[in-house]
BAVEXRO-705067 format. One record per residue (C-alpha): x, y negated, z negated; residue in one letter. Coordinates in steps of 0.5 Angstrom, whole numbers, padded with zeros to 4 digits, always signed. Layout:
BEGIN
XYZA;...
END
This chain:
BEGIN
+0067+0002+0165X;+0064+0005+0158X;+0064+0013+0157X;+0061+0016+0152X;+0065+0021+0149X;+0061+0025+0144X;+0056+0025+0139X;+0058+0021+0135X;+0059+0015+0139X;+0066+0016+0141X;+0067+0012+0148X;+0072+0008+0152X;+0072+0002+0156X;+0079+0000+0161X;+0078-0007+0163X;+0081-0011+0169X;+0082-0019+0169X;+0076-0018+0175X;+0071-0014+0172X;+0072-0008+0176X;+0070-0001+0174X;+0075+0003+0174X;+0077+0011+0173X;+0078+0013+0166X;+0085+0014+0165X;+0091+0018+0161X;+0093+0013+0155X;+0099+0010+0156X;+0102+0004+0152X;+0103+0002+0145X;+0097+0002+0141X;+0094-0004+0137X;+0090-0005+0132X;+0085-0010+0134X;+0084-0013+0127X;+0092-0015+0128X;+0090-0018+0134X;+0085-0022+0132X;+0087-0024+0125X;+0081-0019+0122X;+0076-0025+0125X;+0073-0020+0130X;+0069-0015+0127X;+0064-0012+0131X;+0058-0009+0128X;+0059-0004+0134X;+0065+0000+0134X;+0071+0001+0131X;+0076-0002+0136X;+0083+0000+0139X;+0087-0003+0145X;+0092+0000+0149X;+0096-0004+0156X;+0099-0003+0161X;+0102-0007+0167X;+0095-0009+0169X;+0090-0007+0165X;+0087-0007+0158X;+0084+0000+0156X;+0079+0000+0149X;+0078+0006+0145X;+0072+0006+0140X;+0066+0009+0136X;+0061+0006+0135X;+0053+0006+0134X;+0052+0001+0139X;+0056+0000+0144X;+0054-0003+0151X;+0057-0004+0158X;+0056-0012+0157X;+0058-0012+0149X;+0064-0008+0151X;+0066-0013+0156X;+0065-0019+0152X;+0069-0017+0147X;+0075-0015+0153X;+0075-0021+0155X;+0077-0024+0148X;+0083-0019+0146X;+0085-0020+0153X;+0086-0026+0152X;+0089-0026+0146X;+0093-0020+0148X;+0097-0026+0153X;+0097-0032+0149X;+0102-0033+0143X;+0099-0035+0137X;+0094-0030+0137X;+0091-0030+0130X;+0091-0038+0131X;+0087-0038+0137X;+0081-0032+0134X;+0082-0037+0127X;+0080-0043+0132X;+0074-0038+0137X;+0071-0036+0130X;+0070-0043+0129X;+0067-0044+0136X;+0062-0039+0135X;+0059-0042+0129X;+0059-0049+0132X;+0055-0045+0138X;+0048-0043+0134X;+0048-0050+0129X;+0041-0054+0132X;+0040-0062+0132X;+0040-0065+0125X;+0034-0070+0125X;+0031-0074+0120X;+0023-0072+0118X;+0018-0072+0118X;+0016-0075+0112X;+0008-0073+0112X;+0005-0067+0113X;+0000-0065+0117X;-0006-0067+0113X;-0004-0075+0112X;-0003-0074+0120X;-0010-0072+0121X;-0013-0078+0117X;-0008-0082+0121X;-0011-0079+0127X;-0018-0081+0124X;-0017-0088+0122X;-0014-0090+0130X;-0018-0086+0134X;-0025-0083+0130X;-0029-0082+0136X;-0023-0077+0139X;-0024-0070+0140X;-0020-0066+0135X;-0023-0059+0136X;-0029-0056+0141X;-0031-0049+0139X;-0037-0047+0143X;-0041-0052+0145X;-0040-0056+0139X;-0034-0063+0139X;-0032-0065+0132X;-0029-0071+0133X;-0022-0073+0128X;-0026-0078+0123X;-0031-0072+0122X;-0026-0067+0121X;-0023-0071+0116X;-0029-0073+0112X;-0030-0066+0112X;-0024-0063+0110X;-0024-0069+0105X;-0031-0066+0102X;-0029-0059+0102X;-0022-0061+0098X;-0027-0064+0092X;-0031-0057+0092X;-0024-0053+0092X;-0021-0058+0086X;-0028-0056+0083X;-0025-0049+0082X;-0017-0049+0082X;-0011-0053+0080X;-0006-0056+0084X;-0002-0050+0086X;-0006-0046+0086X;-0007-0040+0091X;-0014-0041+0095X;-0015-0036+0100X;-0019-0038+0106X;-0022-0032+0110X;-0025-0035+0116X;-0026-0033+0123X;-0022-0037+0128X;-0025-0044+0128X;-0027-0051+0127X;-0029-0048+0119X;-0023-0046+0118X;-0019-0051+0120X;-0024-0056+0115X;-0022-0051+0109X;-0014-0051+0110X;-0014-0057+0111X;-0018-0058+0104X;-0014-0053+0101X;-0008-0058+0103X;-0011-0065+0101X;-0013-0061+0094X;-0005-0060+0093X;-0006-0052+0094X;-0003-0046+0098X;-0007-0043+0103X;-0008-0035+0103X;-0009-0032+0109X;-0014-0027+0110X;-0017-0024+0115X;-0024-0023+0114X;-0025-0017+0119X;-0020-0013+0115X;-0022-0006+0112X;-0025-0009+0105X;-0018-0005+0101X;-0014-0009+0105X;-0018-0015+0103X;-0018-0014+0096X;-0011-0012+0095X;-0009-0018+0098X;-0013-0022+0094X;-0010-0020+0088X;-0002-0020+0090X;-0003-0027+0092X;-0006-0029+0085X;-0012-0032+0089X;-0016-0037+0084X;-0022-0038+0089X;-0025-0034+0097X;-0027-0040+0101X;-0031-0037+0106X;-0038-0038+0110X;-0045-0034+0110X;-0044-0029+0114X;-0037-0027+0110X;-0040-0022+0106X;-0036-0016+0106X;-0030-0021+0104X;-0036-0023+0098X;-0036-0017+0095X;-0029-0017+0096X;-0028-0024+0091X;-0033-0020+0087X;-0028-0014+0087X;-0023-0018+0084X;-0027-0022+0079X;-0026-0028+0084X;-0031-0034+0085X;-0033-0034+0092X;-0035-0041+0095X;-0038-0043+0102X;-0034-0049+0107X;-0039-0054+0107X;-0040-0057+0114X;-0046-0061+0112X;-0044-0066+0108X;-0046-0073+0106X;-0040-0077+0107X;-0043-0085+0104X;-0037-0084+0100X;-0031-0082+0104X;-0027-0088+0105X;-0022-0086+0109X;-0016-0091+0108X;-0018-0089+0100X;-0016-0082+0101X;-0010-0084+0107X;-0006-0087+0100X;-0008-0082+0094X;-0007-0075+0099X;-0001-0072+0097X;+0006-0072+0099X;+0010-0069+0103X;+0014-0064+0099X;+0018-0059+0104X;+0018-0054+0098X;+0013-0053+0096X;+0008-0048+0099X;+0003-0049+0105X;+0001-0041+0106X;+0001-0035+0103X;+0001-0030+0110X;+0002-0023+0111X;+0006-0021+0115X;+0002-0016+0120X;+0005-0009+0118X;+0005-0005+0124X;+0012-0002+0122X;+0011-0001+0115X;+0007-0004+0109X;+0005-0011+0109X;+0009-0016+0105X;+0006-0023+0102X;+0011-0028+0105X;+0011-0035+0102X;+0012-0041+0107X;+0013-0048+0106X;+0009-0054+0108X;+0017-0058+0111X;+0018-0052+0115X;+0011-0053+0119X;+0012-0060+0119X;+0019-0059+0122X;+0017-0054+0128X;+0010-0058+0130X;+0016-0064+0130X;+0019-0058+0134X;+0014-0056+0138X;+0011-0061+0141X;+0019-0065+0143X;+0020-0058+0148X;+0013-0057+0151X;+0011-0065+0151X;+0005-0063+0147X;+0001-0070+0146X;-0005-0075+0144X;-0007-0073+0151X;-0007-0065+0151X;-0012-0060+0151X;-0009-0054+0147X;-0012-0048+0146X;-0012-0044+0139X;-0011-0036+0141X;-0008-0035+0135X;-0012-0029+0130X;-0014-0031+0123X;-0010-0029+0117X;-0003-0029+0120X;+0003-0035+0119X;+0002-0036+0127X;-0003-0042+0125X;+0003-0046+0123X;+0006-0045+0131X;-0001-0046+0135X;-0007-0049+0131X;-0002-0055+0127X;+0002-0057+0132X;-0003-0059+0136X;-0008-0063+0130X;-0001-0066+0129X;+0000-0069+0136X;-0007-0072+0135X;-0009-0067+0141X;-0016-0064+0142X;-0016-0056+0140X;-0020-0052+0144X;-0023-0046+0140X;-0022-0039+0145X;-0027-0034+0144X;-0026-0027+0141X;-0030-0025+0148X;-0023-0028+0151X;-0019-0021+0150X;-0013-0019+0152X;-0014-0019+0160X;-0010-0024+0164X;-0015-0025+0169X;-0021-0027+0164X;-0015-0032+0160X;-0013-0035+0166X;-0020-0037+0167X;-0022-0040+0161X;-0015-0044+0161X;-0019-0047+0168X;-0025-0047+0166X;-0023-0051+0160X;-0018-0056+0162X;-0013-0052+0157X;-0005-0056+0159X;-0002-0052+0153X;-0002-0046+0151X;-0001-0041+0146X;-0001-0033+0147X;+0001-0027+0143X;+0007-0024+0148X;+0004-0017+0151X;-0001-0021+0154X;+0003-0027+0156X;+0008-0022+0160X;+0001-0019+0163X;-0001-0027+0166X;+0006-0029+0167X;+0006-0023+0172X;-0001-0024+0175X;+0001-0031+0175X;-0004-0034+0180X;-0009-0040+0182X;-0006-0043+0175X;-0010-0050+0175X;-0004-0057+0176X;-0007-0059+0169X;-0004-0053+0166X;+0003-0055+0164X;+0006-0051+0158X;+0005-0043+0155X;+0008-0042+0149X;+0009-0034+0148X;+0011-0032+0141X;+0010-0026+0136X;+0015-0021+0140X;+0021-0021+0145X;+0019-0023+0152X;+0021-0018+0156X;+0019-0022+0163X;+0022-0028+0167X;+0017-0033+0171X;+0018-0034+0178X;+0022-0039+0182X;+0014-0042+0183X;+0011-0042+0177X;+0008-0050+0176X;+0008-0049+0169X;+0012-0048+0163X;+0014-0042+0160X;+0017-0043+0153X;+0020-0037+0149X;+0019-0038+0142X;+0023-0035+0137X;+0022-0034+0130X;+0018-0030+0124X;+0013-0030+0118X;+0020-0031+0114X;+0023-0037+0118X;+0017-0040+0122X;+0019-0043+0129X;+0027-0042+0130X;+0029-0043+0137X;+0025-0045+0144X;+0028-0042+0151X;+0025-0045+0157X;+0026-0040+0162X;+0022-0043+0168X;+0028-0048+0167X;+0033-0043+0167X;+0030-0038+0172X;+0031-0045+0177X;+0038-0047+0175X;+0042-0041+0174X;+0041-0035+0180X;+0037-0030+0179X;+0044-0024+0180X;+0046-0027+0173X;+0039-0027+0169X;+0038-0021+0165X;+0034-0021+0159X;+0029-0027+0157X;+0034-0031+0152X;+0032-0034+0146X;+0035-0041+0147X;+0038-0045+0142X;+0036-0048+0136X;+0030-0052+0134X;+0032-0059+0129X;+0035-0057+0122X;+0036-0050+0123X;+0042-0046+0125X;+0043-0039+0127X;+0050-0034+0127X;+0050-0028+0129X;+0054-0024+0124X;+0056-0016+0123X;+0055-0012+0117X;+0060-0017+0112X;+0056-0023+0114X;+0063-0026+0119X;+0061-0028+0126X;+0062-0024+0132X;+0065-0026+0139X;+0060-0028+0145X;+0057-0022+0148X;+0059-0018+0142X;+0052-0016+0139X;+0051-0017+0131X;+0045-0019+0126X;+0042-0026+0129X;+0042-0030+0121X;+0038-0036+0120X;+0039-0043+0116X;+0036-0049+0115X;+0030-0052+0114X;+0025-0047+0118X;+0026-0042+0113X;+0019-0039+0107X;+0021-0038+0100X;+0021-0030+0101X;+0016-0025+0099X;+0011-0027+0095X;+0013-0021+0087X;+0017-0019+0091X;+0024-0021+0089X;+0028-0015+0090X;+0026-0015+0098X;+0027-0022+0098X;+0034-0021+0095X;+0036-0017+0102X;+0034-0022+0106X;+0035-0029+0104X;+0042-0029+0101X;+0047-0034+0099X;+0049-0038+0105X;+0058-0035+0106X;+0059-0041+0111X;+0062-0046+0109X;+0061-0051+0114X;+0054-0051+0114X;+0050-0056+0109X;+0044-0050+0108X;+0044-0046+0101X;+0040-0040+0105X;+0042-0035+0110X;+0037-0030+0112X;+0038-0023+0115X;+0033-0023+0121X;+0034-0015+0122X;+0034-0017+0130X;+0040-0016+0134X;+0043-0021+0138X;+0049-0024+0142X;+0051-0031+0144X;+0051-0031+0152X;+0057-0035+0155X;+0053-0041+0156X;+0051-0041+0148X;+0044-0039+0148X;+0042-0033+0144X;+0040-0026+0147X;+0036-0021+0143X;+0037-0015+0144X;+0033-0010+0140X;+0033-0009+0132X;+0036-0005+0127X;+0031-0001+0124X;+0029+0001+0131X;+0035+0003+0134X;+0034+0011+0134X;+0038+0018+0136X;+0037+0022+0143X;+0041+0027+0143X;+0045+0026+0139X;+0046+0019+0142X;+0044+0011+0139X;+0039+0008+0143X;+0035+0001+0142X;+0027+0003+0145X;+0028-0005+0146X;+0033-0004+0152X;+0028+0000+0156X;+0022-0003+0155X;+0026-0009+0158X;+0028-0005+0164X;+0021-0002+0165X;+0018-0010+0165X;+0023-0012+0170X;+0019-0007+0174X;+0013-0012+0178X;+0008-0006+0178X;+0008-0006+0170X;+0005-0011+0166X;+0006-0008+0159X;+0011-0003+0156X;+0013+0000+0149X;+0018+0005+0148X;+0017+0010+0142X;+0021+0015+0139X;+0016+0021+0138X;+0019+0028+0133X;+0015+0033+0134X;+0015+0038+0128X;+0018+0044+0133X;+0022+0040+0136X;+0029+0035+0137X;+0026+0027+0138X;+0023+0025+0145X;+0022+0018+0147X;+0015+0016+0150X;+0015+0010+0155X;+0007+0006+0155X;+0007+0004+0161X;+0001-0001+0164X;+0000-0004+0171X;-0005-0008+0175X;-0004-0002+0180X;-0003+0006+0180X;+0004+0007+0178X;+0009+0011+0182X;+0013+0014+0175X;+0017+0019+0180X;+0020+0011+0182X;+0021+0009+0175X;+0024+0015+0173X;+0029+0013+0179X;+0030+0006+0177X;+0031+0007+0170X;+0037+0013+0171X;+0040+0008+0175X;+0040+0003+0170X;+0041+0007+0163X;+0045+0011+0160X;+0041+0019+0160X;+0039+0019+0153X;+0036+0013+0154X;+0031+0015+0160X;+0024+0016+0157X;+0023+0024+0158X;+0016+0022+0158X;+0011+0017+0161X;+0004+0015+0160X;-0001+0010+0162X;-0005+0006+0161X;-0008+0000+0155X;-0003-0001+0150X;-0006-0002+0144X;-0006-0009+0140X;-0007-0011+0133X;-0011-0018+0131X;-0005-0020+0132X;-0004-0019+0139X;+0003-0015+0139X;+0003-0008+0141X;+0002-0003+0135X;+0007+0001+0136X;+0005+0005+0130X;-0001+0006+0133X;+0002+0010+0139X;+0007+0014+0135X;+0002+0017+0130X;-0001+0019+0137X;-0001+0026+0139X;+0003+0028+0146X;-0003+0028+0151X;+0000+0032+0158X;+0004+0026+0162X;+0001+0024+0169X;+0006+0028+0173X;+0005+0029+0180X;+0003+0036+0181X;-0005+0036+0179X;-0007+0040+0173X;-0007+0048+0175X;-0010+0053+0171X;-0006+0058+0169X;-0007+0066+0173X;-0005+0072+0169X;-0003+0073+0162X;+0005+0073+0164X;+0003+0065+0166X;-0002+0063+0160X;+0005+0066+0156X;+0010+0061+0158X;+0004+0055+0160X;+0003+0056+0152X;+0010+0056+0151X;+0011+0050+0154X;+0007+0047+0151X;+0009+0049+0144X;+0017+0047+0145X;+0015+0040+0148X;+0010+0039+0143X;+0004+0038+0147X;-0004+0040+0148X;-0004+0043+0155X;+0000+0046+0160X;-0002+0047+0167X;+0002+0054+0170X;+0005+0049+0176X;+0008+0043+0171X;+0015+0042+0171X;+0019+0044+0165X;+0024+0038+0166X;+0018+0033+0168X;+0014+0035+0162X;+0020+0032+0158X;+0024+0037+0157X;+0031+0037+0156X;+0037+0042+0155X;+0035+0042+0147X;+0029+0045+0149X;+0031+0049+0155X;+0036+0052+0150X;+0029+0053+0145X;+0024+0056+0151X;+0030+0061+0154X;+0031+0064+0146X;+0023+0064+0145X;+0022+0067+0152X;+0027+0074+0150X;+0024+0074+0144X;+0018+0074+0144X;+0016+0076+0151X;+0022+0080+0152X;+0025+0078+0158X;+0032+0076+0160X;+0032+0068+0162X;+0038+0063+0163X;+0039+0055+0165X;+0040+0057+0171X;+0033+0061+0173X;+0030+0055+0168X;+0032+0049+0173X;+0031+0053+0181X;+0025+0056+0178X;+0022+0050+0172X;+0014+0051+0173X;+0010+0058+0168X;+0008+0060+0174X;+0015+0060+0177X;+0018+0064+0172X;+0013+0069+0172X;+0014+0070+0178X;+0021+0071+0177X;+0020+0076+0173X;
END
């Protein structure tokens, strides 16, 4: 049982060897310091530990700002253990190395090629196969190498080997020819979006040191954005004479595989702050196609959709793997959108059998989940935490993929496995599995030491997954790429994904929320991760963001987004939630709706909270206010909360207020208004129209 105490965090726990809640009780006993117990090894990032025990119990006191029932638990489990062996800080020695053995990943050899030698292979053994349908239009492997070796001689006419060229192209078989001929002319792939504003465009241009824009005829905002930046514009050339390509030629002269030198330059998507320029390599992105198509059986006989926007490093988990395996891409439509229904069709209606969507509306076609064709057999959801579990039932695979524009694809889950091989009673959020080949993971506290099972702590990677950093940027990249403290394992670069995380008892990894996320409700610290998991576990909602708003005459309120297929009861998922989070941590307001999405497909959670506090839907309709005593206290309301309107039967505490605003509201009202008002007269009467009537 965890209680928080105070402000602060202060909290106790009393364990017992079943797990069974149990009153809090006097403290008896010596105390110990955990520290001393464990040997300095177990350090949690959550609290400040200490341990008292009696005949039969183990009571923890702590303060932290993180601290969870299941955490809490995990770390109990240990001490009591080493609190009943002898050689305790032997055995937390031996549990410290156990943890670090838990996150390393296979370690395998290759591959030896990149993606553009494995085109041309593709190529010469099956030339007429189809490598890309776009619309109504098929390019077969031996026209997408022919163009992709005719595009690289005109890029080689304007840049040096190593030299950044930008492709600003829409999703589609012209953008694949111009990446691959940036590869094939030994140079790095700037990603730009083309619908971006024209500043955008430029500014990212001139960070990266872009030498040439590739782009097509009807690109021209991004032409005059070359032209903004004294940068030479040049169209993809997809009408070429090919009676010179030869093809075994151009196999042996393409270049070769160098795992560091760099694929992309991708912006990272920006919608918590200003984007960075994040430089990824050429051996990651043949590692996770390796990696890709091993989890979710992606072959030569596969129809796989590319979902993913242009201008962002997700191309490396979606289009490439597929190119790689010598599957037929299929070309989604920018018509497709973000409704379940509409992708479900097109996936039918085009044969898809892999496929890849961006989380928010993936957890939206897991829910709708029906009429899905036998032939689909695998969904890659990447971008952000899958908040959804498949069902029992589902035909098909669900993969959660879990990585980063700084560290490619790191770990796959397959939750439709897990959810038929462990009961449902024991599931809880979506983990994100293991590590893929070459890459490690360990979840380490603030000094960079690994933590128990079940404690949570920053999720740190290793391995050949890894980008070069940030682009001009070497004092962010010395935050986040650091020198590896682990001597055990063979990688020079750890990086500090800023994610929160632990280790589940069975070894797989659990992300929890992040540390930049994590805000104070009332004095409490509360992860928005952990509701919005809570609200997607509801079946009636399909989409969830959880966001701390500060009004500017008001302490922090958190705002739950929520959007469904069918009206939602929010008085029924108020309930839920206080039933299965602490108080601070139940949203005081609720709105529904679309969620808004960037290019990307992640929810912009900037967007809604730069949003201005419309009235939530409550149950009572909107009721204008009678009288001026009404109208005072509906405008007085609506000032404390921090909202543009205020019906006269609104209630107070169902707006989203709490006892810091009650207390605000009460003082307001004697002021101003001259009337003597208490909590108590607040709570019987929480309405402008109750409390003018009382007084």
């Amino acid at each position: 049982m965890v209680e928080i105490d105070d402000a602060e965090g202060a909290w106790t726990c009393v364990h017992d060897d079943g797990y069974r809640e149990q009153p809090r009780s006097a403290a008896s006993g010596v105390q110990v310091d955990v520290e001393l117990i464990t040997d300095g090894v177990v350090r949690s990032p959550a609290a400040t530990m200490s341990v008292e025990r009696t005949a039969d119990l183990v009571r923890f006191v702590g303060r932290g700002p993180m601290a969870g029932t299941e955490e809490v638990r995990g770390f109990a489990a240990l001490v009591a253990e080493l609190l009943g062996e002898a050689g305790a800080a032997e055995r937390a020695g031996s549990v410290a190395r156990d943890e670090l053995a838990v996150g390393m990943g296979p370690v395998e050899p290759g591959p030896t090629f990149g993606v553009w030698r494995a085109v041309l292979r593709h190529a010469l053994e099956s030339p007429t196969k189809c490598a890309i349908e776009e619309g109504g239009r098929s390019t077969s492997y031996d026209e997408l190498a022919r163009l992709a070796v005719a595009n690289a001689r005109l890029v080689a006419g304007h840049a040096r080997p190593r030299d950044p060229v930008a492709v600003a192209l829409g999703r589609g078989t012209q953008s694949a020819v111009a990446q691959l001929a940036a590869f094939l002319a030994d140079c790095p792939v700037v990603l730009i979006d083309p619908a971006l504003p024209s500043a955008r465009v430029e500014a990212q241009l001139r960070q990266s040191r872009t030498v040439v824009v590739v782009g097509d005829s009807s690109a021209d905002s991004v032409r005059h954005s070359a032209a903004a930046a004294g940068l030479r514009f040049i169209e993809v050339d997809m009408d070429i004479d090919d009676s010179t390509i030869d093809l075994h030629v151009e196999l042996k002269v393409s270049p070769p595989l160098d795992p560091d030198a760099t694929s992309h330059i991708a912006f990272t998507s920006g919608s918590t702050g200003t984007p960075k320029a994040v430089e990824l390599r050429h051996g990651p992105m043949a590692n996770t196609a390796v990696a890709i198509a091993a989890a979710s059986g992606l072959g030569s006989d596969s129809r796989a959709s590319w979902f993913c926007p242009p201008g962002v490093g997700l191309v490396q988990v979606d289009l490439f793997p597929s190119l790689w395996m010598g599957a037929t891409v299929v070309v989604a439509p920018d018509a497709l959108g973000s409704d379940p229904r509409t992708a479900w069709t097109w996936i039918e209606e085009h044969g898809i059998s892999h496929s890849q969507m961006p989380t928010a509306l993936a957890e939206q076609m897991i829910k709708l989940d029906s009429g899905v064709s036998e032939s689909f057999r695998s969904l890659r959801v990447a971008g952000e935490r899958l908040g959804v579990w498949p069902t029992i039932r589902s035909t098909y695979q669900v993969l959660n993929v879990y990585g980063s524009t700084e560290a490619n694809v790191v770990s796959v889950c397959d939750a439709t496995r897990l959810v038929r091989d462990v009961p449902r009673e024991r599931l809880s959020a979506v983990p994100i599995g293991r590590p893929v080949r070459n890459v490690n993971m360990y979840v380490l506290d603030s000094e960079l030491n690994p933590v128990p099972r079940r404690v949570i702590g920053e999720l740190c990677i290793s391995g050949r997954s890894l980008s070069k950093g940030y682009l001009n940027d070497e004092a962010k990249a010395a935050t986040k790429f650091v020198a590896n403290p682990i001597d055990s394992d063979p990688f020079p670069v750890l990086y500090r994904s800023g994610d929160l995380a632990r280790f589940g008892a069975d070894g797989v990894v659990e992300v929890v929320g992040r540390i930049d996320d994590e805000v104070k409700i009332d004095g409490v610290r509360v992860l928005p991760a952990e509701i919005e998991h809570e609200l997607l576990s509801l079946d009636v909602i399909a989409a969830a963001a959880v966001v701390a708003h500060e009004p500017g005459n008001g302490p922090r309120v958190l705002v739950a987004y929520i959007d469904g297929d069918s009206e939602i009861d929010l008085d029924a998922v108020r309930t839920y939630l206080e039933t299965r989070l602490p108080a601070p941590s139940v949203p005081r307001r609720y709105v529904t709706g679309p969620l808004p999405t960037g290019r990307n497909g992640k929810i912009d959670r900037l967007t809604l909270s730069q949003q201005p506090l419309d009235r939530p839907d409550l149950s009572a309709q909107f009721s204008v206010p009678d009288g001026e005593r009404e109208e005072q206290f509906c405008a007085l309301f609506a000032d404390v909360l921090a909202l543009a309107a205020v019906g006269a039967d609104d209630d107070f505490f169902e707006l989203g207020g709490g006892s810091l605003q009650a207390a605000m509201l009460i003082e307001r009202a004697e002021s101003e208004f001259g009337v003597e008002m208490d909590f108590v007269m607040l709570v019987d009467r929480p309405t402008p129209r109750g409390l003018a009537a009382a007084l």
